[in-house]
VOGU-3710 file (C-alpha; in Angstrom, 3 decimals, decimal comma):
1> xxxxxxxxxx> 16,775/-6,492/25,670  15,218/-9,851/26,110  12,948/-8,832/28,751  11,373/-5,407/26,561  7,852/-5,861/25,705  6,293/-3,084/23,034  2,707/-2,183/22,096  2,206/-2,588/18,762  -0,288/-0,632/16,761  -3,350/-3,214/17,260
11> xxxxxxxxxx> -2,529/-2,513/20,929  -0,897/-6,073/21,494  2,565/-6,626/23,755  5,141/-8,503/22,177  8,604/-8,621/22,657  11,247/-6,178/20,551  12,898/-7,819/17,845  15,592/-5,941/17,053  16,083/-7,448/13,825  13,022/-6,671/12,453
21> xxxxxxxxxx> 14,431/-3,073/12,454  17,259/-3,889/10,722  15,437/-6,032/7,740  12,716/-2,783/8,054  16,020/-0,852/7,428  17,743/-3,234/5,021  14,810/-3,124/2,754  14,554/0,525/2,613  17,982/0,567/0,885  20,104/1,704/4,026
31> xxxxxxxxxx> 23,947/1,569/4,196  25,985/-0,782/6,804  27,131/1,979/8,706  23,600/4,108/8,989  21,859/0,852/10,251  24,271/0,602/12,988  23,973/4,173/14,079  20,386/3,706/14,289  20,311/0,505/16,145  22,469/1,998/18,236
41> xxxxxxxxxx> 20,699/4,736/19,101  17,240/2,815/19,132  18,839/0,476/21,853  19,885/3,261/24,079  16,324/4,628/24,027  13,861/1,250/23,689  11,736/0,931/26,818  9,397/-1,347/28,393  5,705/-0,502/26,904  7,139/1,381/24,053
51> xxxxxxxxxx> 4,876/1,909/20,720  6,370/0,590/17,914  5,069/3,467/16,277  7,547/5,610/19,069  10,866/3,090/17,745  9,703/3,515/13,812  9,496/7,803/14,268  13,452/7,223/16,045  14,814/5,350/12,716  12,570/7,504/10,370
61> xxxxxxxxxx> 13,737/10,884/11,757  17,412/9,508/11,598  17,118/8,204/8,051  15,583/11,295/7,018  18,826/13,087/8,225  20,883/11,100/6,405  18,904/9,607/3,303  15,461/11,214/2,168  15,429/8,376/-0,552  16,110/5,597/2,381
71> xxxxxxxxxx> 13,392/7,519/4,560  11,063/7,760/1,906  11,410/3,859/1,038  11,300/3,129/4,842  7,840/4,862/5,365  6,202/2,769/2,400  3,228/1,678/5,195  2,404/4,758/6,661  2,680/6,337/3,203  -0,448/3,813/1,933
81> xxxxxxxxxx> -2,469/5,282/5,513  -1,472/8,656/3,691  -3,923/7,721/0,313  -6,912/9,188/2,242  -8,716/9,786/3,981  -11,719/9,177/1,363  -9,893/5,860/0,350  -10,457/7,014/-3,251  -6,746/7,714/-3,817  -6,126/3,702/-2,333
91> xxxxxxxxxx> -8,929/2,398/-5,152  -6,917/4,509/-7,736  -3,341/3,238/-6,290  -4,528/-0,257/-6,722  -5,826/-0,220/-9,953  -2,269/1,576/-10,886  -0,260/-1,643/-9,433  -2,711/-3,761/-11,644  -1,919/-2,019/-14,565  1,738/-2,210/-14,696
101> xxxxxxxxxx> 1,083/-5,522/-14,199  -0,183/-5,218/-17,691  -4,242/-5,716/-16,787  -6,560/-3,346/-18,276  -8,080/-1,744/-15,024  -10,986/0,235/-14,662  -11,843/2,338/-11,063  -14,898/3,520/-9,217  -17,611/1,882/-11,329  -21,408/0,470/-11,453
111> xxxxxxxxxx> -21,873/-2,954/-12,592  -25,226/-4,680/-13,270  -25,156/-8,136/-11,087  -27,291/-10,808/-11,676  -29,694/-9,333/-8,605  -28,580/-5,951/-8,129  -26,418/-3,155/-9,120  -22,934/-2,889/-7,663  -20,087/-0,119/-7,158  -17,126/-2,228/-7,492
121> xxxxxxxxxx> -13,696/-0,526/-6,869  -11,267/-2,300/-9,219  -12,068/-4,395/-12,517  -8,706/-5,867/-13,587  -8,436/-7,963/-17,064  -5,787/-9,812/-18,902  -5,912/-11,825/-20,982  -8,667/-14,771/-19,945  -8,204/-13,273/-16,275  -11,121/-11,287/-14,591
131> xxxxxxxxxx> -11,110/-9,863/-11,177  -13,699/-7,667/-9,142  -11,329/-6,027/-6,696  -12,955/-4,420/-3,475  -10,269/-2,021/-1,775  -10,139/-1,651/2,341  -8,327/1,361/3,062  -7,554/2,071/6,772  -5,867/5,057/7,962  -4,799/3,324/11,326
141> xxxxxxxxxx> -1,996/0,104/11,288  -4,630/-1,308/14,136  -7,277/-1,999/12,291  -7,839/-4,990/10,137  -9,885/-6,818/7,748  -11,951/-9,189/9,541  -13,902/-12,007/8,494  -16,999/-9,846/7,411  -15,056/-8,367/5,009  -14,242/-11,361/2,578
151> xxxxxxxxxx> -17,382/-12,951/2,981  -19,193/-9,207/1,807  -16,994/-9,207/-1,668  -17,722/-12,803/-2,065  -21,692/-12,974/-2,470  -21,432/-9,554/-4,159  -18,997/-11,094/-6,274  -21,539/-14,169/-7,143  -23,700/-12,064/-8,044  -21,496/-10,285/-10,654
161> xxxxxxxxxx> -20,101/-13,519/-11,928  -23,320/-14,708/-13,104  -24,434/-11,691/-14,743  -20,679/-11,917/-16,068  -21,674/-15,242/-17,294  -24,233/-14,821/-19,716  -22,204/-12,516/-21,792  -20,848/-13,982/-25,077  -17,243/-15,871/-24,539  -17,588/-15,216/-20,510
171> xxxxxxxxxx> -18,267/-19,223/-19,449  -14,653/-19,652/-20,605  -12,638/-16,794/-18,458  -11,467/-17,122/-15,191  -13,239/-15,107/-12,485  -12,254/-13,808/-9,374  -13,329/-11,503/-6,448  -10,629/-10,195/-4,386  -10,197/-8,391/-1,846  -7,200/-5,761/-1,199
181> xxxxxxxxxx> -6,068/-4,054/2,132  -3,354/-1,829/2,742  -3,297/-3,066/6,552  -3,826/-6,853/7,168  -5,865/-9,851/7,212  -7,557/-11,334/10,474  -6,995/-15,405/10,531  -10,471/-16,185/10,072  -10,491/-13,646/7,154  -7,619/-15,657/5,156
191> xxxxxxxxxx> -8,937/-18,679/6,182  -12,707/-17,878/4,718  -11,149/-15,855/2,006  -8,504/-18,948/0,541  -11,876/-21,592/1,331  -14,022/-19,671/-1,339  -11,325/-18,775/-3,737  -10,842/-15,198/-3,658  -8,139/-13,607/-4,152  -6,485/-11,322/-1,053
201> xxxxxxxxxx> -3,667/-8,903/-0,785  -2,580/-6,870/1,875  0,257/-5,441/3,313  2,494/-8,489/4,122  -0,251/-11,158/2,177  0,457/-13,440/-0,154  3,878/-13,915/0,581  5,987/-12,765/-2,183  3,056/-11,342/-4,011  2,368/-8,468/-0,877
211> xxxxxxxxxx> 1,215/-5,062/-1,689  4,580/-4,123/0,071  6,580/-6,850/-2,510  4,475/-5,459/-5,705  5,523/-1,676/-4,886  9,258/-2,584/-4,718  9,401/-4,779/-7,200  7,775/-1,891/-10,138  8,903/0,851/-8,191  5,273/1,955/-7,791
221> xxxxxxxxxx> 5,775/4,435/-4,628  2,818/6,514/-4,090  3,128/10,583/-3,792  2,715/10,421/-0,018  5,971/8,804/0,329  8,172/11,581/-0,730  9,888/13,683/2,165  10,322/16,362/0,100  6,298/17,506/-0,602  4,598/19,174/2,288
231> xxxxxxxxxx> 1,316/17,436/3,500  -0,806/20,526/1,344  1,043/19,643/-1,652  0,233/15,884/-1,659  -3,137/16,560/-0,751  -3,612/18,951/-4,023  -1,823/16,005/-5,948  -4,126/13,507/-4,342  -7,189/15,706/-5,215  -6,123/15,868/-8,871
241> xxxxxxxxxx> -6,352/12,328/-9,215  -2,462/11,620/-8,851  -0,764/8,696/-6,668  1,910/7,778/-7,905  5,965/9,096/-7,489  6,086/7,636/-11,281  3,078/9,824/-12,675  4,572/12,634/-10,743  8,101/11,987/-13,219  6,024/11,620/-16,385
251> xxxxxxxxxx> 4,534/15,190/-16,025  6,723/17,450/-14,203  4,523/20,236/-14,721  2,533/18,989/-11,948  4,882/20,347/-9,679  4,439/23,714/-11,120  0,925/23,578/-11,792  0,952/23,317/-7,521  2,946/26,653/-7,767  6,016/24,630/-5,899
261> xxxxxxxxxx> 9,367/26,584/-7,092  12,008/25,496/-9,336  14,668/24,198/-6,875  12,228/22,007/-4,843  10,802/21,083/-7,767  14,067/19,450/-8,801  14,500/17,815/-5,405  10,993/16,073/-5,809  12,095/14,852/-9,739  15,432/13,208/-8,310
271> xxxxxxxxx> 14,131/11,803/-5,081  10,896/10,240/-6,999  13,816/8,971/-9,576  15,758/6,913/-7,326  12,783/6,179/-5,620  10,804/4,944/-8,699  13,612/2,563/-9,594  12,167/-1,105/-9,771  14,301/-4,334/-7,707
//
């Protein structure tokens, strides 16, 4: 197994790590036994110059099998590739993970800078806390936020802050541009981004504070990880202005207002349940 090289999705070789499977599977709420059938079964199939995408579609059609809850969890990233492919669903899933985070979010608006005018994606407040969020949504695992990214938001968020500024009881707040992805971060792109002082999340960034971390943590699944909804049926949810497994729970009706029947309408409530249940 040593000796196995696989392509990961930004088209580098690395070697297979087994155990990142099993902490991919571990996190996604599998049992003992299931991991072990999978690993198993992975093992006998792993080749050299395998995709990584190829090994995750092995455990994901397994745990599907078994667990649509487990499968559901498992698929979290290719789930956030799902919120497209205007990106408009990712601006709306953000602002959603803000808000449970008890900020007062706004999405999708125009805001006079000191120079210019500016669409920014996210404005998140709380308290003396003010951020100008910029989303990057990508819908392929390969492609990351580069350098030019972070130092974009960053004069465009200058020029907000001092516009921001001159309002009464703003030279007291803290500001902040920030930048979220739901892919990842180039080096030179964290490096720039942590030297000016903006704020980035992505995928697996900050540790502890990821996007992945933040969804488990207040069970904030979006729609496109359910097994259970056809791809047509997201994309009507997604086109109503829904994300979220939890909004989904709050108003069943949605369900029927998609004309999906009864039964698999109770399927989607108990699988968005148990997935919707914060660590």
């Amino acid at each position: 197994m040593d000796k196995i090289n696989i392509i990961k999705a930004s088209g580098e070789k690395a070697p297979f790590e087994i155990e990142k499977v099993i902490r991919s599977l571990e996190r996604a709420g599998a049992d003992k036994l299931l991991i072990k059938k999978i690993v198993q079964d992975i093992d006998k199939e792993v080749r050299d110059g395998m995709t990584t995408k190829k090994i995750y579609q092995m455990a994901f059609n397994i745990l599907k099998r078994k667990s649509r809850v487990s499968a559901s969890k498992y698929k979290l990233k290719k789930a956030l590739m799902e919120l497209g492919p205007s990106g408009y669903p990712f601006e709306r899933f953000v602002g959603k993970v803000f808000g449970h985070e008890g900020y007062e979010t706004k999405v999708g608006i125009i805001v006079q800078g000191h120079c210019v005018q500016h669409e920014i994606d996210v404005i998140a407040k709380k308290d003396n806390k003010h951020f100008m969020i910029e989303c990057k949504y990508h819908s392929d695992q390969g492609r990351f936020c580069n350098v030019k990214i972070p130092l974009y938001i960053q004069s465009r968020f200058l020029d907000v802050q001092k516009q921001w500024e001159k309002q009464q009881g703003h030279k007291t707040k803290f500001h902040q541009g920030g930048v979220c992805t739901n892919t990842r971060f180039t080096s030179d792109a964290l490096q720039y981004g942590n030297c000016v002082g903006l704020m980035l999340v992505s995928w697996d960034h900050p540790k502890g504070h990821s996007l992945k971390e933040r969804v488990d943590r207040l069970g904030l699944h979006p729609l496109t990880s359910l097994t259970t909804l056809t791809k047509a049926e997201k994309s009507k949810l997604l086109d109503a202005g829904i994300v979220l497994c939890k909004e989904i729970i709050e108003n069943p009706s949605l369900l029927e207002q998609i004309d999906i029947p009864k039964q698999r309408q109770k399927n989607i409530l108990e699988d968005s349940r148990e997935l919707c249940t914060a660590h």
